[in-house]
DRENTILO-289417 format. One line per 4 residues: number of its first residue (from 0); for each residue x, y, z of C-alpha. Coordinates in pm, whole numbers, plus 50000, padded with zeros to 5 digits. Layout:
<pts>
NUM = X:Y:Z  ...
</pts>
This chain:
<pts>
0 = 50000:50000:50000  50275:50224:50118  50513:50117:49870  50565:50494:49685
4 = 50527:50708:49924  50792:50419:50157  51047:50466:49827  50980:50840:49795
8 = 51088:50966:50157  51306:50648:50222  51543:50839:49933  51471:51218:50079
12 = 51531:51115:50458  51860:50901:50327  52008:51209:50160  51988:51380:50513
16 = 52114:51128:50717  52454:51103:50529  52511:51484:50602  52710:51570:50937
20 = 52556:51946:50973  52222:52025:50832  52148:52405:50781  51786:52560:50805
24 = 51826:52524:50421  51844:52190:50395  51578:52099:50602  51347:52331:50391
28 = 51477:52163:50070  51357:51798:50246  51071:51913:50346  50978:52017:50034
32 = 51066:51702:49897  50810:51541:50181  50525:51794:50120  50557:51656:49756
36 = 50542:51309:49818  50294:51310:50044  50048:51481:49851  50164:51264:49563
40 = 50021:51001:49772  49725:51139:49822  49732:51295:50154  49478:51586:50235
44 = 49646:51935:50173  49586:52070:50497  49711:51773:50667  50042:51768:50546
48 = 50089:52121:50536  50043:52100:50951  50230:51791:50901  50510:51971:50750
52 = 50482:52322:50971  50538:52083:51294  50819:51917:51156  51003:52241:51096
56 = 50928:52392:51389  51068:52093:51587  51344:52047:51353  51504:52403:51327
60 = 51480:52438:51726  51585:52099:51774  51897:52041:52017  52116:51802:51888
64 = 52243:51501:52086  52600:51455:52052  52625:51091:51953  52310:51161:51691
68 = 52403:51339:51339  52129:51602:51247  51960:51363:50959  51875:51124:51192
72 = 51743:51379:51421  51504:51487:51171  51387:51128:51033  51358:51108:51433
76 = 51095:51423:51423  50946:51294:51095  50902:50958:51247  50677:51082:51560
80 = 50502:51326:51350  50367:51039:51127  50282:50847:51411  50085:51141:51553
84 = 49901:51180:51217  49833:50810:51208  49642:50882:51573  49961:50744:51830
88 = 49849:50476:52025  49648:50171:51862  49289:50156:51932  49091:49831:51950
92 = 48736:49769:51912  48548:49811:52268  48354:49556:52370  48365:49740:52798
96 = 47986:49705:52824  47688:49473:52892  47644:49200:52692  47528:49194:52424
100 = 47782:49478:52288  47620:49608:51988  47877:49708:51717  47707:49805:51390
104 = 47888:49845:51043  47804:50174:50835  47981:50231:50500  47916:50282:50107
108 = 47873:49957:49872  48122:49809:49721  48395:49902:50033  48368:49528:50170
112 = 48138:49577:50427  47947:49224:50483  48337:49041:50423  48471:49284:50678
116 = 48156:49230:50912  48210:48807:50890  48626:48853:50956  48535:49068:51282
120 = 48306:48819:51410  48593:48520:51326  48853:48751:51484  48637:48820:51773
124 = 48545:48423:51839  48893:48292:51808  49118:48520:51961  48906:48650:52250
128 = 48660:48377:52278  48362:48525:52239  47959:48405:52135  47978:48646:51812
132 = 47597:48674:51641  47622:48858:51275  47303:49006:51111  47273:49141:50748
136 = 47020:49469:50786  47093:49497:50402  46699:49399:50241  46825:49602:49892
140 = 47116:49443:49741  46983:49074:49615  47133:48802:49829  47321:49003:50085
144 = 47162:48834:50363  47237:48507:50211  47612:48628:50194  47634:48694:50504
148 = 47436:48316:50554  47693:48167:50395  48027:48331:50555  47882:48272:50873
152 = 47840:47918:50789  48209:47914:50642  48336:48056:50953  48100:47885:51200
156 = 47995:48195:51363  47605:48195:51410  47374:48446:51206  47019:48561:51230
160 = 46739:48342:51080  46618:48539:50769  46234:48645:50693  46164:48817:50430
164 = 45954:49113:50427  46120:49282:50777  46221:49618:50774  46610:49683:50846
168 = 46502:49893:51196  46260:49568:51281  46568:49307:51207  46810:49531:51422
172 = 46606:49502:51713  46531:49131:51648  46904:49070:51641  46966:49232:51986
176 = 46672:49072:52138  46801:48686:51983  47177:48792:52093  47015:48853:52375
180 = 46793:48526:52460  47117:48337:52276  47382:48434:52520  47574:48646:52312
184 = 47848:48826:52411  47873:49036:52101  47594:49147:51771  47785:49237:51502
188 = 47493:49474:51254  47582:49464:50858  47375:49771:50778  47298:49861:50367
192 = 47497:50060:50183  47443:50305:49860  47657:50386:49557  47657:50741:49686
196 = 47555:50913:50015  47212:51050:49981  46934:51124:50257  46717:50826:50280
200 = 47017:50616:50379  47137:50842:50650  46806:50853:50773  46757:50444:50835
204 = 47111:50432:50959  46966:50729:51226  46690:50508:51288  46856:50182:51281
208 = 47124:50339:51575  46791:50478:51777  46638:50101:51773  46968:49946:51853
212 = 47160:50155:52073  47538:50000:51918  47858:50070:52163  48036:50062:51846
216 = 47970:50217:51433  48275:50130:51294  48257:50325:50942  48448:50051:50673
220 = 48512:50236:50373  48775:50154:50085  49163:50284:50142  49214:50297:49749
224 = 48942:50527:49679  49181:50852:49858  49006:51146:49942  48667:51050:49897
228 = 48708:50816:50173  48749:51078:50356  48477:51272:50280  48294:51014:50313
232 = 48370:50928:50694  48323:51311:50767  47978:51286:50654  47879:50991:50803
236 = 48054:51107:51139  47834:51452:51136  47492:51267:51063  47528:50922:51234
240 = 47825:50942:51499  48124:50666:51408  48334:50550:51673  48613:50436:51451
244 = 48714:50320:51094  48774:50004:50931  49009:50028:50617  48999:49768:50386
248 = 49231:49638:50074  49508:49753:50242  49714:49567:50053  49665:49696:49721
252 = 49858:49922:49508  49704:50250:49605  49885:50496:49763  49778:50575:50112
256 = 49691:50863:50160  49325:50808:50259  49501:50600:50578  49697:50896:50680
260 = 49435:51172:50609  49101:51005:50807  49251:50979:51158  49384:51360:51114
264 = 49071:51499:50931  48752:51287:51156  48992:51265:51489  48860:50903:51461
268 = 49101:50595:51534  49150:50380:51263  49053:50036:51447  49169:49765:51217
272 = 49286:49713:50838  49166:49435:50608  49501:49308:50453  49408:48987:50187
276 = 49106:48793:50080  49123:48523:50342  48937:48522:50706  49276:48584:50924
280 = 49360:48871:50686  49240:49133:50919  49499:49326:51151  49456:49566:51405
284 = 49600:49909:51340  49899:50020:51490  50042:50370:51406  50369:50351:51549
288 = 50392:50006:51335  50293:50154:51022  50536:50440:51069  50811:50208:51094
292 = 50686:50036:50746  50665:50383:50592  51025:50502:50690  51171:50152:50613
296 = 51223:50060:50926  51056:49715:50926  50818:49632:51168  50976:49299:51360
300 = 50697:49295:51599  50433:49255:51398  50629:49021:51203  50674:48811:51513
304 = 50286:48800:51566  50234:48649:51209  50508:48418:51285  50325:48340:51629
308 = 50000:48255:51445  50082:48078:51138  50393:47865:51261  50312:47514:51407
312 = 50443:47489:51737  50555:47129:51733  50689:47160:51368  50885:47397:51482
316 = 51026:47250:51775  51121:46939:51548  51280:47147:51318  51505:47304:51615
320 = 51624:46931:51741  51670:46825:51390  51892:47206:51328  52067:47098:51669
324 = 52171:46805:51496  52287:46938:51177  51974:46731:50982  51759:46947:50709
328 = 51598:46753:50439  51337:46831:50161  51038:46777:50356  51194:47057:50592
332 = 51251:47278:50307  50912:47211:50156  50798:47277:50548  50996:47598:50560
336 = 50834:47693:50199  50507:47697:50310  50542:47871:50634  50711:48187:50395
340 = 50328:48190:50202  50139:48144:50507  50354:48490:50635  50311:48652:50335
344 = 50541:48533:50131  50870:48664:50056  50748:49012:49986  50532:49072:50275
348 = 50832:48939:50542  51102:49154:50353  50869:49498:50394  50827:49451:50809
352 = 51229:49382:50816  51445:49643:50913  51629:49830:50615  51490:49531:50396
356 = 51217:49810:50225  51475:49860:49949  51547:49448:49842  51167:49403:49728
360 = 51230:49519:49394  51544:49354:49341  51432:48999:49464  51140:49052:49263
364 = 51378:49160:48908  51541:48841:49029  51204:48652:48953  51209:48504:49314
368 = 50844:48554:49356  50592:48340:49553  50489:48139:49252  50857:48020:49267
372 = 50768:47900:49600  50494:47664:49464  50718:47540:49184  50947:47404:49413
376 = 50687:47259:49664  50543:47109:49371  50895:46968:49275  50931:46795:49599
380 = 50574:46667:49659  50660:46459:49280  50934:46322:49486  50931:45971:49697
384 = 50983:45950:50070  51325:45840:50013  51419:46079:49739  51314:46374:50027
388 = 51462:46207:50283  51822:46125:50033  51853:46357:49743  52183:46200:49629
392 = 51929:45909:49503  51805:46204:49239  51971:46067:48929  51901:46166:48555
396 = 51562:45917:48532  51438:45996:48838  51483:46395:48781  51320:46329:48422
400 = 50998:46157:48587  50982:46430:48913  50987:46695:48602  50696:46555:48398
404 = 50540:46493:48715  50535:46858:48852  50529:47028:48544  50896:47166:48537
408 = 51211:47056:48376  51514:46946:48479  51710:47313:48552  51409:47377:48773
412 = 51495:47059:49027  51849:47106:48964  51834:47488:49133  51595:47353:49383
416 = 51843:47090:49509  52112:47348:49490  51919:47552:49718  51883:47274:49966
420 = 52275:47180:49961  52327:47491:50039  52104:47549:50352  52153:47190:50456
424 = 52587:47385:50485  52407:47601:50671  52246:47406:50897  52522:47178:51001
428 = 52701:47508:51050  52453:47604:51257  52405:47298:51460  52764:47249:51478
432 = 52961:47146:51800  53245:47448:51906  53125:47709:52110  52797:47622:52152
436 = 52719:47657:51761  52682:47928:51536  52351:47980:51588  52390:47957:51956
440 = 52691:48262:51903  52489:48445:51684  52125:48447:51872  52375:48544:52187
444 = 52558:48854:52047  52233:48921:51888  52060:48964:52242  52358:49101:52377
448 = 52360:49383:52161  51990:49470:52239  52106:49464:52636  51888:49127:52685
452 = 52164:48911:52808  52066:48633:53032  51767:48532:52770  51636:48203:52783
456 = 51558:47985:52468  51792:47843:52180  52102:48119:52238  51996:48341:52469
460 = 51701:48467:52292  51333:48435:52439  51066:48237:52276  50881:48500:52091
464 = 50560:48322:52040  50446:48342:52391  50551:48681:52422  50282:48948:52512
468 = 50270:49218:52222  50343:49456:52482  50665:49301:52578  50742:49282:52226
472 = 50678:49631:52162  50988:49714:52444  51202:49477:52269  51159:49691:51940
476 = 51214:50004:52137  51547:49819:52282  51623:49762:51941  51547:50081:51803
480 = 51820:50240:52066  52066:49927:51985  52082:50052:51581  51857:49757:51461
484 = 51545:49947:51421  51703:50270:51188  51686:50252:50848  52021:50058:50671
488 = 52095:50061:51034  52183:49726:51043  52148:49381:51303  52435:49377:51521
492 = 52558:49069:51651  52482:48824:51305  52808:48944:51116  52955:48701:50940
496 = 52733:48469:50777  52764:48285:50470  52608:48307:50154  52403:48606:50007
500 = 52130:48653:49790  52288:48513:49455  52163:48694:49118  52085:48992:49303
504 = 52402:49184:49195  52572:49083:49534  52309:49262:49769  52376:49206:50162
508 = 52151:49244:50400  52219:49509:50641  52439:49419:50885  52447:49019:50799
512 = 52790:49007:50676  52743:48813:50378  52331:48837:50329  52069:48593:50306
516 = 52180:48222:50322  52010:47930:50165  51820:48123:49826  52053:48056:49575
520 = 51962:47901:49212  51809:48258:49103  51921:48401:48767  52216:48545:48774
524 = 52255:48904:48611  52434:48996:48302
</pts>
């Protein structure tokens, strides 16, 4: 979403940071440059010129520390500006009153409204355990109660009966009263929407909010429509009263700016962002995280959160013991493979790394995309149990028959098992005897670094899957202060490692010594 705008003051902030003195001249000149690109990206005018005004003003009078160079002073000020814009603390959806909370769902056609309304309910019954009840209020558009039907079904989260005939006011109340009589700890309301704002429906969602009495109106409205979105949650906010926003297909190509203008223009938090198609894709929104991902600065915590929900606990702890001893086979790649899609692929992990913002574009010139990814699980699942388990048995024959098989040829397997000689190296390496391993050395210097000696876990370092977000949001600020968190700033303690990213011109990651281990077999450039 924020790919532009990340590219545009990644390069503006960059040419500051190199500077040792900055004169009240150069700042002007950047901020120039930053007016430019944010209104490039579609910000509202008179948020970034108050944007801009604050940043100067904090910027010119700023007093330098010594062991901080002016640049990074001001990517410091630009940094907590963008934060405040984005509304500075993360706001969740309230569900502090009696049961049933009503939470009702306002919004224009088309912005994802009854999708949105089914992933809240599935986020609501499986992280915090509650008795969710959906009901579609939408009697216009054909079929939108049987939508709604349906995902509940999908999701197994219960929905109102239908009868046809009821008036959206006379379901509302029905809903509250079967949440109600059903136990529910939370009614979720999908309420109609209109191609266009117009009286009539401001005047049922009036009366629909009189008959219902929500806690919540979350407003969900489209992030790539720009500045009509926010028009669009200024009007609703004057005629119905929203208590936050709901952005969805955040994970398109648009360019943000409707993200960073709502929360500044309505005063509104932005609550949560739909992110992909699927159920899980929904996140909450967190400003200081999103700032990060703007200013390439990764964002390792939420990073650790996907992790934490889409990596199998005991796979993973088999994997460890089998790294320990030096073991990594094809099934572990293929294992290893499909954990990358399930976080995102390599795209989405690279953008929440620190100083990684810049690699997306070579990786992807290097045509290491995620269909790649299910070439080569293909390539293995054509394989036999022993041909994972030994792929010295892969001979000419059996690479011709694994080819026709998955649909690829014989360079294609040949790369593949490349790729796995290589990170099996690594993981022998890794699991090595001699100091405790180099994992062990790494993971220790590593925690060092960030002051968080004495860590339990493989090396020192805690187990980051039963960490509470809040404890992982100090570790980022630990890292932040140890270097790892500035842009091109680098991950003390892993220097040294092997490998790289081949076919990417010799690109390191920042700080790793000698870059990415264990992707090789890419095309190499001319």
């Amino acid at each position: 979403m924020f790919e532009n705008l990340q590219d545009r003051l990644g390069s503006i902030l960059n040419g500051l940071t190199g500077r040792g003195s900055l004169s009240e001249a150069d700042v002007s000149a950047a901020l120039r440059e930053v007016r430019r690109a944010l209104l490039e990206a579609d910000v509202a005018l008179d948020v970034v010129r108050s944007f801009t005004d604050r940043v100067r003003e904090k910027a010119v009078g700023a007093e330098i520390l010594k062991s901080i160079k002016p640049g990074q002073m001001v990517v410091k000020i630009v940094h907590d500006e963008l934060i405040e814009m984005l509304g500075g603390e993360g706001v969740g959806i309230d569900l502090h009153a009696a049961a049933p909370v009503v939470v009702m769902m306002v919004g224009l056609q088309g912005s994802g409204k009854t999708t949105t309304t089914a992933k809240i309910a599935h986020r609501l019954s499986t992280r915090d355990k509650k008795k969710v009840l959906m009901a579609s209020l939408d009697t216009r558009r054909p079929a939108a109660q049987e939508q709604l039907r349906q995902l509940g079904a999908q999701a197994s989260i219960d929905t109102l009966p239908i009868i046809a005939g009821q008036s959206p006011t006379d379901i509302a109340a029905r809903a509250v009263q079967a949440a109600r009589l059903g136990g529910h700890d939370v009614v979720i309301l999908d309420t109609a929407g209109r191609t266009h704002i117009d009286e009539p429906l401001m005047v049922e969602m009036a009366d629909i909010k009189k008959r219902s009495n929500p806690h919540e109106i979350l407003l969900v409205a489209d992030s790539l429509t720009g500045q009509d979105a926010v028009n669009l949650a200024r009007n609703f906010d004057e005629r119905v009263g929203i208590t936050g926003l709901v952005l969805t297909r955040m994970d398109g190509d648009g360019r943000g700016g409707a993200a960073l203008s709502m929360r500044a223009v309505t005063g509104k938090p932005i609550k949560l962002i739909g992110v992909g198609e699927k159920m899980s894709e929904l996140e909450e929104f967190h400003p200081r995280r999103i700032a990060d991902r703007i200013l390439g600065m990764g964002d390792i915590v939420s990073l650790v959160e996907r992790a934490a929900e889409n990596i199998d606990a005991e796979k993973a702890a088999a994997m460890a013991a089998k790294m320990a001893k030096g073991k990594f086979d094809l099934d572990d790649l293929a294992d290893q493979l499909r954990q990358m899609q399930k976080m995102g692929g390599m795209g989405g992990i690279m953008g929440m790394m620190p100083g990684m913002a810049g690699m997306k574009d070579k990786i992807a010139a290097a045509g290491l995309d995620d269909k790649l990814f299910g070439r080569q699980i293909a390539i293995i699942q054509s394989m036999t149990k022993a041909e994972r388990a030994n792929p010295d048995l892969l001979k000419h024959s059996r690479k011709k028959r694994i080819a026709a098989g998955s649909g690829t040829d014989a360079a294609a397997i040949n790369k593949l098992l490349k790729m796995h000689r290589q990170m099996a190296d690594m993981m022998k390496m890794m699991g090595g005897k001699g100091k405790g391993g180099l994992m062990k050395q790494m993971m220790g210097g590593l925690a060092g670094k960030m002051g968080l000696g004495g860590l339990g876990g493989m090396g020192g370092m805690p187990d980051l899957s039963n960490i509470d977000p809040r404890q992982l949001e100090a570790l980022q600020k630990q890292a932040e202060a140890a270097g790892l968190g500035k842009p091109g700033g680098g991950m003390p303690g892993l220097g040294g490692l092997p490998g790289g990213l081949p076919g990417l011109g010799g690109a390191k990651l920042p700080g790793l010594g000698g870059g990415f281990p264990g992707l090789p077999g890419l095309p190499k450039k001319k």
